[in-house]
C-alpha positions as CSV (number, residue, x, y, z in Angstrom):
1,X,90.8,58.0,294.4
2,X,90.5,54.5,294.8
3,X,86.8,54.1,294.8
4,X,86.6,56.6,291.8
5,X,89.0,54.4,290.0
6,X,87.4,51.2,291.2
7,X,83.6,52.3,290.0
8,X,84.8,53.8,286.6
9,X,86.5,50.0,286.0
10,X,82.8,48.4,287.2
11,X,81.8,50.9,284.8
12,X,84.2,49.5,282.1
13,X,83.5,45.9,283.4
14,X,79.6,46.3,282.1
15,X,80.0,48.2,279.4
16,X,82.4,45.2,278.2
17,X,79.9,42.2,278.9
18,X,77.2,44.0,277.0
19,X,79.4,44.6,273.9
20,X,80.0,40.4,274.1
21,X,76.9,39.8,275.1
22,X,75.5,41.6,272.1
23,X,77.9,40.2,269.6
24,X,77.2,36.8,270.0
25,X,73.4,37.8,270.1
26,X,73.8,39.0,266.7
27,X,76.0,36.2,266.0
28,X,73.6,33.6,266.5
29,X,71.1,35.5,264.6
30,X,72.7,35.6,261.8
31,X,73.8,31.5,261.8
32,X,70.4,30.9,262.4
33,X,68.8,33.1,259.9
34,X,68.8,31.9,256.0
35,X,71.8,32.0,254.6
36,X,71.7,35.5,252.2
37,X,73.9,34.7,249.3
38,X,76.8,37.0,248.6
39,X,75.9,39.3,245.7
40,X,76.7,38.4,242.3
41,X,80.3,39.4,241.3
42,X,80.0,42.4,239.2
43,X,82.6,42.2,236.3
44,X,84.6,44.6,235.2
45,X,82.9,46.4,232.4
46,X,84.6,45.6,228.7
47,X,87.1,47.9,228.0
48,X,85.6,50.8,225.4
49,X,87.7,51.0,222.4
50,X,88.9,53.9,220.8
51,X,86.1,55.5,218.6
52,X,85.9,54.7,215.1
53,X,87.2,57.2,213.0
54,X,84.3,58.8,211.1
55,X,85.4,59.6,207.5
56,X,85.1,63.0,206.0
57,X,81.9,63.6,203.7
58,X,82.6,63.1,200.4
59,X,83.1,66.0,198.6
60,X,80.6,67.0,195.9
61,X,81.3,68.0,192.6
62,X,79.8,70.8,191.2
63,X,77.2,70.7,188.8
64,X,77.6,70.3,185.4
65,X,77.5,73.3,183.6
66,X,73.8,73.4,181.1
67,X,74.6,73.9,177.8
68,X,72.9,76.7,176.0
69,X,69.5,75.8,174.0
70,X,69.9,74.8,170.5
71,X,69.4,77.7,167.8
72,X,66.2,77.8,166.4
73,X,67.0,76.4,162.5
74,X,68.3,78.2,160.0
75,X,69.2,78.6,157.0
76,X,72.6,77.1,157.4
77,X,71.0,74.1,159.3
78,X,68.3,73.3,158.3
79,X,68.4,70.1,156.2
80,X,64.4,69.5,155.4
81,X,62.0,72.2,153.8
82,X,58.9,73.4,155.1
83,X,56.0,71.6,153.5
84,X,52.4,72.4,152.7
85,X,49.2,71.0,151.1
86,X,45.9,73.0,150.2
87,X,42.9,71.7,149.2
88,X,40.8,73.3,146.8
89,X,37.2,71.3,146.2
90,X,35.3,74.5,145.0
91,X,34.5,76.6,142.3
92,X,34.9,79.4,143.4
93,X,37.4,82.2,142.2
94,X,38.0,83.9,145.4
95,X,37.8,80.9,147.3
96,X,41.1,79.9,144.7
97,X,43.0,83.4,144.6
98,X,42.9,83.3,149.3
99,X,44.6,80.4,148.2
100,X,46.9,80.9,146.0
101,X,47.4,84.6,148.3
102,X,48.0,82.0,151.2
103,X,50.8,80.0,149.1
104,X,52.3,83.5,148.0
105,X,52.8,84.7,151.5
106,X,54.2,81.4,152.6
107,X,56.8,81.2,150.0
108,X,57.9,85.3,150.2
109,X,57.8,83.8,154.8
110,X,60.3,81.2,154.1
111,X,62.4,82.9,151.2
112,X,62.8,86.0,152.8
113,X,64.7,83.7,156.2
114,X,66.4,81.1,153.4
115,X,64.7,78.3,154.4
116,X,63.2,75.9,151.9
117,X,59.4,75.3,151.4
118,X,57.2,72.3,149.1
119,X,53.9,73.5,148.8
120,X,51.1,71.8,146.6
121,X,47.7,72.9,145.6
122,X,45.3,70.1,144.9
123,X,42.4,70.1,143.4
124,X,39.3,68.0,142.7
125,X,35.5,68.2,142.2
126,X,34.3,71.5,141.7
127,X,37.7,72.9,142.6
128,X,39.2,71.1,139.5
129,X,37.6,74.3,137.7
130,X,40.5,76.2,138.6
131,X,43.0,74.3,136.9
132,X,41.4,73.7,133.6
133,X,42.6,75.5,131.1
134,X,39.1,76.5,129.3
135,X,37.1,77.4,132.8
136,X,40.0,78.6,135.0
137,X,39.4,82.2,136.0
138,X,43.1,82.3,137.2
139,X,45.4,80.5,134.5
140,X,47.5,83.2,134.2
141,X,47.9,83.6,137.9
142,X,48.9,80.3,138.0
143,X,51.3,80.7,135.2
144,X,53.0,83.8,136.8
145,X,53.5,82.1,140.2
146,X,55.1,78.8,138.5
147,X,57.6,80.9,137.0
148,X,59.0,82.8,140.1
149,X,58.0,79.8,142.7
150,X,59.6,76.7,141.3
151,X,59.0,74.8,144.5
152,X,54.9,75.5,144.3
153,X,53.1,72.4,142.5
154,X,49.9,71.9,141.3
155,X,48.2,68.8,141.1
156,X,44.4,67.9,139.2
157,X,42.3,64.8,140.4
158,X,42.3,62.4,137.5
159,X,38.7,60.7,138.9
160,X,37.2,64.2,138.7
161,X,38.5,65.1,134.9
162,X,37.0,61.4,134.0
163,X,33.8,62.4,135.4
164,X,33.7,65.7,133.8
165,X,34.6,64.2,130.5
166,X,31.3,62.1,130.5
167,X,29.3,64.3,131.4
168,X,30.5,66.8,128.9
169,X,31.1,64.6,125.9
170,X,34.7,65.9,125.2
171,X,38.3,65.8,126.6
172,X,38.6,68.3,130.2
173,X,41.9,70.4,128.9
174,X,44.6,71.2,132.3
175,X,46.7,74.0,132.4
176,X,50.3,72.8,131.4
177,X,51.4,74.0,135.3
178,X,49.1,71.4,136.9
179,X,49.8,67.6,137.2
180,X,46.9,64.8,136.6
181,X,46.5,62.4,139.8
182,X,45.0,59.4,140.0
183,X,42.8,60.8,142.9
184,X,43.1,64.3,144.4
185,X,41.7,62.9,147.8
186,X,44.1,60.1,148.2
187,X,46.9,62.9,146.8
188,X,46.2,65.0,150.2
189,X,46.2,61.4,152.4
190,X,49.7,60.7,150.9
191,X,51.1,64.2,151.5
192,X,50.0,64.3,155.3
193,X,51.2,60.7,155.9
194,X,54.2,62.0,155.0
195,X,54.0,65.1,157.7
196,X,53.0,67.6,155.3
197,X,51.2,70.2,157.0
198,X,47.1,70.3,155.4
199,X,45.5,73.5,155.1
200,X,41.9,74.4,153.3
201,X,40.9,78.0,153.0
């Protein structure tokens, strides 16, 4: 018993001197080794705030309610007439009576949906033929629609009667329905400058 207890504390004894032995090894190492500096100090990380409060979307409106489309004019609201010029520069009778059908069916158009309508016959060079009273071919045409159609008008080129009375040697007579203009062509200009619409059968 004695021996065992006597070996087991040699046993101790070595064991003992080793463990020094090796801790000052590694404690001269480590004084003569480079210096390692101590990490950097880590700080805390910043404290996180409370979220920002995100709004609600804004609420959107609802759309504007579209209006209906304006009524086509009528009779009630219409505050300008219709308006038309025709050009008549032949003579020709059934060149002048598609007219004059044209200007019949345009008034009957507009009457007949109470709207108001201007329409003018012009007419110069040849076509003055149709408006004087001792060549026209459809005076009493003429005559009829003035009476029921108060809003047609017919107008004669003055330049073209001048010429005609020259070259005939005596006074051009015009039907009492016509009016004498300086110039039949410059008579159309004006009408369309003014947005009348221009038509020439």
């Amino acid at each position: 018993m004695n021996r065992s207890f006597t070996a087991l504390a040699g046993v101790a004894s070595i064991a003992l001197e080793l463990m020094l032995s090796m801790q000052i090894s590694i404690a001269a190492q480590i004084s003569t080794s480079d210096q390692i500096s101590a990490p950097a100090k880590i700080s805390a990380p910043a404290k996180i705030g409370a979220p920002t409060k995100i709004s609600a979307p804004a609420k959107f409106s609802a759309p504007a309610k579209i209006s209906a489309p304006a009524k086509i004019s009528t009779a009630a609201n219409q505050t300008q007439p219709h308006r038309l010029a025709v050009q008549v520069d032949v003579n020709d009778p059934a060149v002048m009576n598609l007219a004059l059908n044209n200007v019949s069916n345009a008034a009957q158009h507009y009457s007949a949906i109470g709207q108001k309508v201007e329409i003018e016959v012009v007419a110069f060079g040849p076509g003055l033929h149709m408006l004087r009273d001792d060549t026209s071919p459809v005076k009493e045409r003429i005559k009829s629609m003035s009476e029921t159609m108060p809003h047609v008008a017919f107008a004669a080129c003055g330049n073209t009667r001048e010429n005609m009375t020259r070259a005939e040697a005596k006074d051009i007579p015009i039907i009492s329905q016509a009016k004498v203009v300086k110039a039949g062509v410059v008579r159309l200009m004006e009408l369309q400058e003014r947005g009348w619409s221009y038509l020439r059968p």
